[in-house]
C-alpha positions in Angstrom: 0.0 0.0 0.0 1.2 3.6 -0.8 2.3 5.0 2.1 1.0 8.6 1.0 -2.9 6.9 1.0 -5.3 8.6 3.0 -8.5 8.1 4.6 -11.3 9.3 1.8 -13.4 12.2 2.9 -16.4 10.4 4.2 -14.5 7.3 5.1 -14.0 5.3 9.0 -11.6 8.1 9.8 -12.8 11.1 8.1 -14.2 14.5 10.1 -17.8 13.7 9.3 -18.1 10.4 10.1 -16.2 11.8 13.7 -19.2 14.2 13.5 -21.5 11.5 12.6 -20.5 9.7 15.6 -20.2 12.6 18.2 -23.9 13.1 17.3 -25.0 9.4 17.8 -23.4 9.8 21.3 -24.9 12.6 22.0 -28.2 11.2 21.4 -27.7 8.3 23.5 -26.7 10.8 26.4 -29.7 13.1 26.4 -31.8 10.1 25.8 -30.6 8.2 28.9 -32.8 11.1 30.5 -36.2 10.8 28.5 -39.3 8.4 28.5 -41.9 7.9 26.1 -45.6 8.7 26.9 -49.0 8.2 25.5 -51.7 10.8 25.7 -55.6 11.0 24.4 -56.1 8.8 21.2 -52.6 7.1 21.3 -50.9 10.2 20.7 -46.7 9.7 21.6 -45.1 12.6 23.3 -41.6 12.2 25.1 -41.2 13.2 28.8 -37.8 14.1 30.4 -36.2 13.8 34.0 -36.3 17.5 35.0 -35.0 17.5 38.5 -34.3 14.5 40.7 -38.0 12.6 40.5 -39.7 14.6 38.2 -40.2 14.3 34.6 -41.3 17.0 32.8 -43.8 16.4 29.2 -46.4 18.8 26.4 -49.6 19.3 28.1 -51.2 19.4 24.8 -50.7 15.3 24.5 -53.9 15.0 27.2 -57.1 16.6 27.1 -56.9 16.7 30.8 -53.7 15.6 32.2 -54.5 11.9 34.0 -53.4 11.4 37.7 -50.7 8.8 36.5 -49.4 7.7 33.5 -46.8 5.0 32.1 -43.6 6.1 30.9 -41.5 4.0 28.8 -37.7 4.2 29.0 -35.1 2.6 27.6 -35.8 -1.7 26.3 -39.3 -0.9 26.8 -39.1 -0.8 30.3 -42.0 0.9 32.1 -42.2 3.3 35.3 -45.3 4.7 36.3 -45.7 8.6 37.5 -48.5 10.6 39.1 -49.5 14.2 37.7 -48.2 17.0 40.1 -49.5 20.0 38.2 -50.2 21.3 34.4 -50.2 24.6 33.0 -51.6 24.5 29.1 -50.9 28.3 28.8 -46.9 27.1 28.5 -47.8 23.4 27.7 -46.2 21.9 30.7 -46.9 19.1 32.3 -44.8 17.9 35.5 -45.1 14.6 36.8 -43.3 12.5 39.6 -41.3 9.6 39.5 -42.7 6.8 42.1 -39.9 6.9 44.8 -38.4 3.5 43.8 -37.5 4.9 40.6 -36.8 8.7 41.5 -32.8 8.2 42.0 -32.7 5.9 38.6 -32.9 8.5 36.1 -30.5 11.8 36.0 -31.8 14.7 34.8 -31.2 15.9 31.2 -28.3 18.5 31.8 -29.6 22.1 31.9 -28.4 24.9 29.4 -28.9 28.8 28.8 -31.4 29.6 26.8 -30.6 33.5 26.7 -27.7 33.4 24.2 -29.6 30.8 21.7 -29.3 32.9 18.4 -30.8 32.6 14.6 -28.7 29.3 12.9 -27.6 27.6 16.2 -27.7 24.3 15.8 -29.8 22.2 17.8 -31.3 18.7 18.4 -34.3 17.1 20.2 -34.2 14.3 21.6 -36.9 11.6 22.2 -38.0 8.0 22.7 -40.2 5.6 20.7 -43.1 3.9 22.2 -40.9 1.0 21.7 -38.6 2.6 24.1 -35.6 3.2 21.4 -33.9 6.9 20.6 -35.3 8.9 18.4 -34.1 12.4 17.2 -34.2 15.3 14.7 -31.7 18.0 13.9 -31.5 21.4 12.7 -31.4 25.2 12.8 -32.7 28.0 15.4 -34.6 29.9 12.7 -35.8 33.1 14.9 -34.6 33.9 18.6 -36.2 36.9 19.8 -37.2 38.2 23.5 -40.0 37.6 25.4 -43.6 37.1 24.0 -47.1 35.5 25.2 -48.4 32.3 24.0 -52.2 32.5 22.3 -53.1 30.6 25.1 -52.2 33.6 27.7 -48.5 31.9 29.0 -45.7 34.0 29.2 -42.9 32.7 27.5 -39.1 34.0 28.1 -38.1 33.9 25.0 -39.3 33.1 21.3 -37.3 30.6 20.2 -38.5 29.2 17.0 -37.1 26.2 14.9 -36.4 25.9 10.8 -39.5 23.4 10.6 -42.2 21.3 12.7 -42.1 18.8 15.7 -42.0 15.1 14.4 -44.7 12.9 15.8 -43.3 11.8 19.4 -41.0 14.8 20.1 -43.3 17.4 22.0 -42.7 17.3 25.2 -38.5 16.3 24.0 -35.5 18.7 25.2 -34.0 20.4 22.9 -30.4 20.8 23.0 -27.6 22.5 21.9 -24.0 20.9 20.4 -22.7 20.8 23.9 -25.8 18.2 24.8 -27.3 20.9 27.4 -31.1 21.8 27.2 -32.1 24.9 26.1 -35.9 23.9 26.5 -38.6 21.5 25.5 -40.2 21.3 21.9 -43.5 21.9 21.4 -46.1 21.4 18.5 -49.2 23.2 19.9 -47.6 27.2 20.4 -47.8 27.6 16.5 -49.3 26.5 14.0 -46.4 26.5 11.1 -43.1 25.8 12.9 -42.0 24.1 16.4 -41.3 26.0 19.2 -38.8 26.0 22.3 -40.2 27.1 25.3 -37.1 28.1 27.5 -35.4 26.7 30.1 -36.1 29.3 32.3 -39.6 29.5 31.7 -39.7 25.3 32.6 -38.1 26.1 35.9 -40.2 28.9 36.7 -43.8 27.1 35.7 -42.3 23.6 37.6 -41.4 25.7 40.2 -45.2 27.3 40.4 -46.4 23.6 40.0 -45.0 22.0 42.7 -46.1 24.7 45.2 -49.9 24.6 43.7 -50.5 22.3 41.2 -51.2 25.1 38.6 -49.4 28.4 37.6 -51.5 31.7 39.4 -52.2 34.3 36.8 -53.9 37.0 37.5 -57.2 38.1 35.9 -59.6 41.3 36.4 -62.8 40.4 33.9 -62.4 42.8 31.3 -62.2 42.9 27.7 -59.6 46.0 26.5 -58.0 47.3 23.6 -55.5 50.0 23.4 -56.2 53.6 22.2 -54.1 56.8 22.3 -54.5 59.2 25.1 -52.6 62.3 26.2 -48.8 61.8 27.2 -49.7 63.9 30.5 -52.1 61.6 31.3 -49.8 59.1 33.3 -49.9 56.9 30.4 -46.7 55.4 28.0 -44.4 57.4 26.3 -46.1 56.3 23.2 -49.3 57.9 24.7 -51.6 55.0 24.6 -53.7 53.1 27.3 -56.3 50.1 27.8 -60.1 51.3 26.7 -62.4 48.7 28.4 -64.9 47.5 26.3 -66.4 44.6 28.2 -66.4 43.6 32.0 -67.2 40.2 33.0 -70.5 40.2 35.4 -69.5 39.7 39.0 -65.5 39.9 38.0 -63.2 42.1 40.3 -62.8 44.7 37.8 -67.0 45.2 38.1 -67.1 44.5 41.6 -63.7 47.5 42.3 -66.3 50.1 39.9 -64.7 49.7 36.9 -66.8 50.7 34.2 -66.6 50.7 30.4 -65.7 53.3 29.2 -62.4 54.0 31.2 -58.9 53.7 30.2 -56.6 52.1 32.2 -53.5 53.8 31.8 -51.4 52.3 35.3 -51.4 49.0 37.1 -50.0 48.2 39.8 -47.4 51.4 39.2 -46.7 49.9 36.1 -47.1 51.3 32.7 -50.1 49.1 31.1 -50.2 50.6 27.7 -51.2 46.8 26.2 -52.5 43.6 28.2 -49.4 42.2 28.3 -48.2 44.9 30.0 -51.3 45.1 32.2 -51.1 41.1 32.9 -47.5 41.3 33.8 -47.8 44.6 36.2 -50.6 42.2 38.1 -48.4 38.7 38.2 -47.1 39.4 41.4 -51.1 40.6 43.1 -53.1 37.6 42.6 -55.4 37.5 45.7 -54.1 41.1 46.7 -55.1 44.6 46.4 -53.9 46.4 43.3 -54.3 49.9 42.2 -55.2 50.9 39.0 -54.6 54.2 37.4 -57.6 55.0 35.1 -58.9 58.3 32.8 -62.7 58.3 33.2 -64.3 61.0 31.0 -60.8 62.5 30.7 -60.4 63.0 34.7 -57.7 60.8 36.3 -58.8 58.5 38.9 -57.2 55.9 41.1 -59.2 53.0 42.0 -57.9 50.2 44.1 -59.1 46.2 42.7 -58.6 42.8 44.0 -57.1 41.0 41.5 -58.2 37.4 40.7 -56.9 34.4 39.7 -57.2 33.5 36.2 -61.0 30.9 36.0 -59.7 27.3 36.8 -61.5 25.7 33.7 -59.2 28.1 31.5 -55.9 26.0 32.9 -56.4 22.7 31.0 -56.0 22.4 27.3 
């Protein structure tokens, strides 16, 4: 053999089949931490060891989460878990391991989402309902800050990917060439591509779960739209506020005198120039006493509300 031979480009030694490889192991790592389940009419999702004894799957799989489900893990084995809490806004579900199987399973190792850019590479990582690896590749194809799902959640950040969840990987992490999570793929945030929702969002919403069983957000009855209104007026820079056009009988904002009409141009202290902005000034007051900074006929007025939680039968899916 010529000693000058060398390996061709795609051969045993080459730099992709090295890359090939690296990605196979990958694979097998993050799947070590992931399970598949079954939700309403045999649909497959993936669930994934969050923290130490609980596993952490797509809401959207169940019409109403089930107290306990099967899981199934690597050979086909099969653990079972009980529901802990669900919040469809995010599409998290949070389940826990039975205790005889809570040290068996690590947890998927946790990333940053925050620096996730546009063209990063990433991977999701599943299971079968055989129980085998399963996994699709590709690109970050928008990263932007944080927005609010249609279903009212508050996401992080928007991280979007180049192309749809495959069948089986809602509920999967997602992570980036270093094999840490920057979140869990989702199918049901958008209609045209997959979505991310961020690590920090799942830490926040398991966090809110395992005090509760749901996620608290806060609601006042009322149906608003923005308009402009003077800049002296207390509102934005922008010069808008909230005209209500609607107030749910019997809801705090009729029982605190709302009326419609007013413009709601403060919450809470906080500018509330859109709902967004009005939800997230009255996060931190559900159950208290908030004040609301309003123009009614054009005369400022304070008026103080109790803000209410968010109606249970809007939590499930």
């Amino acid at each position: 053999m010529n000693s000058n031979t060398q390996a061709s480009p795609d051969g045993p030694g080459s730099p992709l089949a090295a890359h090939s490889d690296a990605l196979a192991g990958l694979v097998e790592r993050v799947a070590a931490s992931t399970f598949a389940v079954r939700g309403r009419r045999g649909t497959l999702a993936t669930a994934v060891v969050w923290q130490p004894g609980l596993v952490v799957t797509a809401a959207h799989v169940f019409r109403r989460a089930p107290a306990a489900i099967t899981l199934v893990g690597a050979e086909g084995r099969t653990v079972e878990a009980t529901l802990v809490g669900i919040d469809s806004s995010t599409d998290i579900a949070l389940f826990r391991l039975a205790l005889a199987d809570a040290s068996a399973f690590a947890p998927v190792a946790g990333g940053d989402a925050a620096g996730v850019r546009a063209g990063h590479f990433v991977v999701a990582v599943g299971r079968s309902g055989e129980g085998d690896p399963i996994a699709s590749s590709g690109i970050v194809n928008r990263a932007a800050g944080a927005w609010q799902t249609w279903l009212g959640g508050s996401l992080d950040r928007l991280i979007r990917l180049d192309g749809g969840v495959y069948e089986g990987l809602s509920g999967a992490p997602v992570v980036d060439a270093r094999g840490a999570a920057i979140g869990i793929a989702t199918a049901a945030l958008s209609r045209s591509y997959g979505v991310v929702v961020p690590t920090s969002t799942v830490a926040r919403v398991v966090a809110a779960l395992l005090a509760s069983g749901h996620v608290a957000r806060p609601w006042l009855g009322i149906g608003a739209q923005p308009v402009p209104v003077a800049a002296d007026a207390g509102a934005a820079a922008a010069g808008t506020g909230l005209l209500i056009s609607s107030l749910a009988p019997g809801g705090p904002a009729e029982r605190a005198g709302l009326l419609i009409g007013d413009i709601v141009v403060r919450a809470a202290g906080q500018i509330a120039a859109d709902l967004r902005a009005l939800r997230d000034a009255l996060a931190a007051h559900v159950g208290q006493a908030a004040t609301l900074s309003i123009l009614r006929g054009g005369v400022a007025q304070e008026l103080k509300v109790e803000v209410g939680e968010w109606p249970a039968e809007r939590r499930f899916c």
